[in-house]
C-alpha positions in Angstrom: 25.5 -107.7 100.8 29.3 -106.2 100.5 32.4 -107.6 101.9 32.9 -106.6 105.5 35.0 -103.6 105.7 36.9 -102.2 108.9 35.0 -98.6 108.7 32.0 -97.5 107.3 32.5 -93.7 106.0 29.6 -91.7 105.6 30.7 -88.9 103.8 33.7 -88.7 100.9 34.7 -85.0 101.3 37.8 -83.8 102.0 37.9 -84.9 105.1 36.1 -88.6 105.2 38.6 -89.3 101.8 41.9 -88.7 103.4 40.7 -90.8 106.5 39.9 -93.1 104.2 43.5 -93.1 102.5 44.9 -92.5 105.9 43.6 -95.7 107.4 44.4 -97.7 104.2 48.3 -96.8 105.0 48.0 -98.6 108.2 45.8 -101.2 107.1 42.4 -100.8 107.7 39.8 -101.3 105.0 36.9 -99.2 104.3 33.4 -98.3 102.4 33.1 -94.6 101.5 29.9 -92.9 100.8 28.7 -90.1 99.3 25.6 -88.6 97.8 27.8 -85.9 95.6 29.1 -87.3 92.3 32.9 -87.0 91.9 32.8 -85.5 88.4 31.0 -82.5 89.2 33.5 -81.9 92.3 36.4 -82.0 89.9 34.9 -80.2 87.4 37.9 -78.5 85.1 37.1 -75.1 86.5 38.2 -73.1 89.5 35.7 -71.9 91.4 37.4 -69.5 93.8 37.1 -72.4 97.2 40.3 -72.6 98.4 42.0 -74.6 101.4 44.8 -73.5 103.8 46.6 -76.6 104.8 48.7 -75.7 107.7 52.3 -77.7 108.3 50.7 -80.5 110.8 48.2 -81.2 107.8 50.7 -81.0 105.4 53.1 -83.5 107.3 49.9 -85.8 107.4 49.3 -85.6 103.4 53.1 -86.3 102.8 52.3 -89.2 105.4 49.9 -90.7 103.4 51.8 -90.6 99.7 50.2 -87.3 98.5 52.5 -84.7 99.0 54.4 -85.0 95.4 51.3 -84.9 93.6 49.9 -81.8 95.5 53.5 -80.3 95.6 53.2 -78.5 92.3 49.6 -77.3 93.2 50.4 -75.7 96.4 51.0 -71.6 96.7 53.3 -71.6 100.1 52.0 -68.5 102.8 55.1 -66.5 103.8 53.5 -64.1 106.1 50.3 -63.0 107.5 48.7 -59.8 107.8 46.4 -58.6 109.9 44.8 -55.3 110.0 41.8 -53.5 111.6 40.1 -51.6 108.6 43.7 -51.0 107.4 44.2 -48.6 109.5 47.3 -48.2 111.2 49.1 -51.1 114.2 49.6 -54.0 111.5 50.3 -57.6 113.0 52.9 -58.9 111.0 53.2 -63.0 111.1 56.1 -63.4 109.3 58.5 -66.4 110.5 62.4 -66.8 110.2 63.7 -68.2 107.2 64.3 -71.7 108.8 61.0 -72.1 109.9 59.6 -72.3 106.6 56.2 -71.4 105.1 53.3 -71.2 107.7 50.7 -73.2 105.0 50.0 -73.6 101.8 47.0 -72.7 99.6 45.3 -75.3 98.0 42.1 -75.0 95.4 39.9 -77.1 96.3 39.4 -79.0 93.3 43.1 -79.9 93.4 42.7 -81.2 96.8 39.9 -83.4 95.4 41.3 -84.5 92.3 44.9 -86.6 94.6 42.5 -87.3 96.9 40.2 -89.2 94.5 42.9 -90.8 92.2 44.9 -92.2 95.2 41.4 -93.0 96.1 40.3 -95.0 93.3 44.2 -97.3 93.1 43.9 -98.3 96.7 42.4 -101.8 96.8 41.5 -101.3 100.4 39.1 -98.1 99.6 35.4 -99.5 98.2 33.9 -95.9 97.2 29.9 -95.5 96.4 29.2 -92.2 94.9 27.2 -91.0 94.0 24.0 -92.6 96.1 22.4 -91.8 98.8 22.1 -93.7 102.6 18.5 -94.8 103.2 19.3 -95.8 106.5 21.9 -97.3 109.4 22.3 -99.9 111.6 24.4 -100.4 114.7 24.5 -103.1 117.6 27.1 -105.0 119.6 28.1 -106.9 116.8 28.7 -104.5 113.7 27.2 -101.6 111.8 25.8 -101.4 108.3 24.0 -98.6 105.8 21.7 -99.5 103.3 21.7 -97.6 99.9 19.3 -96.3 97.7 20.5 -98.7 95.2 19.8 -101.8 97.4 23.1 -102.3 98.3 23.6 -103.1 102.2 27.6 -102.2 103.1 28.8 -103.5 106.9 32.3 -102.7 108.8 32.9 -102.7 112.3 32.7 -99.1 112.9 30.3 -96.4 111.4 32.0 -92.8 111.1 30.2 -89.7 109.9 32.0 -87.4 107.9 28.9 -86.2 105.6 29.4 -82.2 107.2 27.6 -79.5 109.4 23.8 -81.2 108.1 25.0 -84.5 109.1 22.6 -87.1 109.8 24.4 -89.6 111.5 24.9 -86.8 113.7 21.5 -86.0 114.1 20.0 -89.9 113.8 22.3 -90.6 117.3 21.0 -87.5 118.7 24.2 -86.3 119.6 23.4 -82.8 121.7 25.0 -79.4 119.8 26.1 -75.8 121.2 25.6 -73.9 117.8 24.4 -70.0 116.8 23.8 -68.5 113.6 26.3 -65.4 113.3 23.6 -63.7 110.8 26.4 -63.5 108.3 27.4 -65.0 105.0 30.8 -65.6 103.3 31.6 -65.0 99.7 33.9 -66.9 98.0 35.2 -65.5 94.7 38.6 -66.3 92.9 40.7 -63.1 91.8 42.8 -62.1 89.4 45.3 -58.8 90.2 47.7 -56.6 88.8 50.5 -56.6 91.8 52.0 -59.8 92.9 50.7 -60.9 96.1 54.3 -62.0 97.4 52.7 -64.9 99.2 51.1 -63.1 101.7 47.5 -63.8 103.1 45.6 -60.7 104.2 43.0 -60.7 106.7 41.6 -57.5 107.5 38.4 -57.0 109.8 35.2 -54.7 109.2 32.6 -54.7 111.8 30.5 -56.9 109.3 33.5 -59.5 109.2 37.1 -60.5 108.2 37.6 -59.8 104.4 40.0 -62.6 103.7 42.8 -62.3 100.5 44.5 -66.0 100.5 47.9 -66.3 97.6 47.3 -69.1 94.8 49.2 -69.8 92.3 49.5 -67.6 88.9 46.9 -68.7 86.6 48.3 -70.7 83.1 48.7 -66.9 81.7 51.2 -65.8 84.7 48.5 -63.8 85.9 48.5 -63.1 89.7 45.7 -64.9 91.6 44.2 -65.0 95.1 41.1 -66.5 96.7 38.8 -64.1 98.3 37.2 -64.8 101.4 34.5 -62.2 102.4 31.8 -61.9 105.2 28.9 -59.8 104.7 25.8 -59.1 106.9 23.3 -61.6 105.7 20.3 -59.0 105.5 22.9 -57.8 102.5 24.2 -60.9 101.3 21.5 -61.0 98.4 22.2 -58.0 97.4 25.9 -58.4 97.3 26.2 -61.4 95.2 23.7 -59.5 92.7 26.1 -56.8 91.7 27.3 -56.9 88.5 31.4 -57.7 87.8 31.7 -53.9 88.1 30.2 -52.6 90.8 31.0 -55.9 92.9 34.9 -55.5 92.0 34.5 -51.8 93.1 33.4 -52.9 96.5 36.3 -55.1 96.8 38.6 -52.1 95.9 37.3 -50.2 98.9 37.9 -52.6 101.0 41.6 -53.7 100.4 42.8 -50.7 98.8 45.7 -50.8 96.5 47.1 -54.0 98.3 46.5 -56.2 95.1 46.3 -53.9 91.9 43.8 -53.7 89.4 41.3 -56.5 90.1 39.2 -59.0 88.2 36.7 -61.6 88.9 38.2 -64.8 87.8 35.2 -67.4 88.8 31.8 -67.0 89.8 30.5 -66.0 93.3 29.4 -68.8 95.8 28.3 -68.2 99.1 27.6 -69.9 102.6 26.4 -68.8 106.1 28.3 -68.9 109.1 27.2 -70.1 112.2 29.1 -72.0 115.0 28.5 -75.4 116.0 30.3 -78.0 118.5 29.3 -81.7 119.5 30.8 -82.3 122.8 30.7 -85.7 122.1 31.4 -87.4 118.9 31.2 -90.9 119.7 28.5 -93.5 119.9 27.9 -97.1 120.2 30.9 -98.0 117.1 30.2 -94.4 116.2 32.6 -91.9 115.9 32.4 -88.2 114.3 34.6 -86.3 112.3 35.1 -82.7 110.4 32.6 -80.6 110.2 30.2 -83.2 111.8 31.7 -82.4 114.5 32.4 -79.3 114.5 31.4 -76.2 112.2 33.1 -73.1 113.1 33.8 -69.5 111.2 36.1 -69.2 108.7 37.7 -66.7 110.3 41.3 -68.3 110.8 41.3 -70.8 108.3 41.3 -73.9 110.5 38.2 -75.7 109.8 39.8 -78.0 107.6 42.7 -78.5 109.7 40.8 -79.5 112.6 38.9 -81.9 110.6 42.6 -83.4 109.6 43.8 -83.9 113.2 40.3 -85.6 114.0 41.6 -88.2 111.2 45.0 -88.9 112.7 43.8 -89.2 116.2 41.4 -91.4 115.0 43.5 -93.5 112.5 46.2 -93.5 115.7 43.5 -94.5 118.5 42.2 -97.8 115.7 46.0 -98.2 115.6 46.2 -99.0 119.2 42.8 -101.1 119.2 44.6 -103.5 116.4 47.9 -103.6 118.7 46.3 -104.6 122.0 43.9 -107.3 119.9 40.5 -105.2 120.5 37.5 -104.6 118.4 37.5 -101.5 116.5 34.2 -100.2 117.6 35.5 -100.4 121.7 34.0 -98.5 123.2 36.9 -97.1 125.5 39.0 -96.6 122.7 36.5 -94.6 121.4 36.5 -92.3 124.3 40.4 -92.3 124.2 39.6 -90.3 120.9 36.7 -88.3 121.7 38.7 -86.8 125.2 41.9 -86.2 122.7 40.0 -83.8 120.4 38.0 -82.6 123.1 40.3 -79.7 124.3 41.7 -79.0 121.1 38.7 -78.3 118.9 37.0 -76.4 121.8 40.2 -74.3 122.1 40.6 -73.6 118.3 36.6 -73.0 118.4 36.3 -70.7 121.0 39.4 -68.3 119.5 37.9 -68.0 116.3 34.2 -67.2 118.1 36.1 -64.9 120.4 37.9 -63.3 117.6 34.3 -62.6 115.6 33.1 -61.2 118.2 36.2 -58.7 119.1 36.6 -57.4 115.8 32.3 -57.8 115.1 32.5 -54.2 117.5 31.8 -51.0 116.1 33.4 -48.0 117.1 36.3 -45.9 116.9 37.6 -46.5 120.7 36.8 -50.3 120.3 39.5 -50.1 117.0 41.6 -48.0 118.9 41.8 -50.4 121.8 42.1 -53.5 119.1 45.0 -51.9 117.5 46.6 -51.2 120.9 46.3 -55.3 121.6 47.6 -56.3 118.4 50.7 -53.4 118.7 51.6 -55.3 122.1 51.2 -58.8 120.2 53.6 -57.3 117.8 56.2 -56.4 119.9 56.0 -59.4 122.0 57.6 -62.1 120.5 57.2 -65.5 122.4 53.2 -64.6 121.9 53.9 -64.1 118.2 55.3 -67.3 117.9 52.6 -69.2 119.7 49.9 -67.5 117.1 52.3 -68.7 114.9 52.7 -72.5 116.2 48.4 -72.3 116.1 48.1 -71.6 112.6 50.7 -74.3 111.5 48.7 -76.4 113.8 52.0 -77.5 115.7 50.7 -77.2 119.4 49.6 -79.5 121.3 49.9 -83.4 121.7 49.6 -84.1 117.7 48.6 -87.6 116.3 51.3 -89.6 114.8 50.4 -89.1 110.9 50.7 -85.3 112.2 54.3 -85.4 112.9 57.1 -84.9 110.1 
């Protein structure tokens, strides 16, 4: 049996590492576990999955002692764009010079790679990976996992971060709104002729948003973006199938001229998108994070984000356990952190569901009457700003490690 740890994380994404870093900078020990070997996450090749990491989760990696190695990584997002078919009534996001950037885009892998290297020179992080969890334990008195290995690893409190599948989730029978949006997101990295002037580009189709995200010029100099792109699953298949050609010519149809001459610049990868929300995400020394908690559509960007501010409420609620002398697996300091995310992932869940939905209708009068709304979000300019403060993920009451 392992030394006793403060938390047991199930799950060393993106996500269940930086809590794990997170709650090393305040103190806190921890076992992280994960069936996924690291290698193969790093692997030296970009594979077009790409993160935008608004400012709130940007303040919390420069927090945490990561922001000079991910600095030089990081493609800054000067404006957003948002367009109905490209048709004309663009929204234009773009904020003042002194506000600075509204995110950054991340490849994933680079993500990964500070995340794992801080991960592995910080005595307070054990990491087991890859293996898999044969089964948990939890009482009054502690919480444990057994691996497939033999290995039996206890803390004080269990938290899942393993994703949408997870079964700590499901073991604890936590109950789930979820839907299945019968679509399926592409992911593809490109390479283009016209510099993308670090805008990001999301224009809706009936089928979905078709997502263009600025990355940093490839080691040629030549211009790069992530391409995010939802497709009816009944044509999903087909799709991914195309060759380079014909796939790159349905991409040109859809953004035009924005970009330039386009090339594939990775391979295709694909997921589908459905919508799912635990209410609660706390049990006896249990608490949920990320996408455990809650899956939601790509649509804005903010899944990632969201799964960030779960880790500094939750790092800033143990905080306050440690302070007043009580056990880590409380359980109404647990409850203080389930009712803080509460309203904000089922506000940042609903938008995104309800903006799937607005642009998901067909029609020439339901474009017309989307275009109208977006005209009048245009010219009003306190609601630009709050669409604004959303997607930097500066609204609300934010956690500590949150704050600059």
């Amino acid at each position: 049996m392992d030394d006793k740890r403060d938390l047991l994380i199930l799950g060393g994404g993106l996500v269940g590492m930086t809590l794990a870093l997170a709650a090393a900078r305040k103190g806190f020990s921890s076992h992280v576990v994960d069936r996924a070997d690291p290698a193969s996450l790093t692997a030296d090749s970009f594979d077009g999955r790409a993160s935008a990491i608004s400012t709130a989760s940007w303040n919390l990696f420069t927090n945490i002692g990561l922001a000079d190695r991910l600095e030089p990584h990081g493609c800054p997002i000067a404006s957003i764009m948002v367009s109905d078919q490209l048709k004309p009534g663009l929204l234009d996001f773009t904020p003042e010079p002194h506000e600075g950037s509204l995110g950054r885009m991340f490849a994933n892998r680079e993500l990964r790679l500070a995340l794992f290297e801080a991960a592995r020179a910080e005595p307070l992080i054990s990491w087991h990976a890859p293996v898999d969890v044969v089964s948990r334990h939890r009482d009054g008195f502690g919480v444990s996992a057994t691996l497939a290995d033999g290995r039996t690893l206890v803390a004080a409190l269990l938290v899942g971060a393993e994703g949408r599948r997870s079964p700590t989730r499901e073991e604890e029978g936590l109950a789930m709104a979820q839907w299945d949006y019968s679509h399926r997101a592409i992911i593809v990295g490109l390479d283009h002729s016209k510099s993308h002037d670090n805008v990001a580009w999301e224009i809706f189709y009936p089928d979905g948003p078709f997502a263009l995200l600025p990355m940093l010029d490839g080691p040629g100099g030549q211009h790069r973006s992530a391409l995010v792109w939802t497709v009816d699953e009944k044509d999903a298949a087909g799709t991914l199938k195309l060759p380079a050609r014909a796939f790159v010519a349905e991409i040109y149809k859809r953004m035009g001229d924005l970009l330039g001459e386009v090339s594939l610049n990775s391979g295709r990868s694909s997921y589908p998108l459905s919508f799912q929300h635990t209410a609660k995400i706390t049990g006896e020394r249990l608490a949920l994070v990320g996408d455990s908690a809650h899956g939601m559509h790509p649509i804005a960007g903010q899944g990632l984000n969201l799964g960030l501010r779960d880790v500094g409420a939750l790092v800033q609620v143990l905080c306050e356990a440690q302070r007043l002398g009580l056990d880590l697996g409380d359980a109404q300091m647990l409850k203080k952190y389930e009712d803080w995310r509460a309203l904000d992932s089922l506000m940042v869940m609903g938008a995104t569901d309800g903006l799937t939905r607005l642009f998901g209708v067909p029609g020439k009068t339901a474009s017309a009457l989307r275009r109208f709304g977006m005209g009048g979000v245009q010219r009003f300019a306190p609601l630009k700003q709050f669409f604004m403060d959303e997607a930097r993920g500066m609204s609300g009451t934010l956690p500590e490690l949150l704050q600059a």
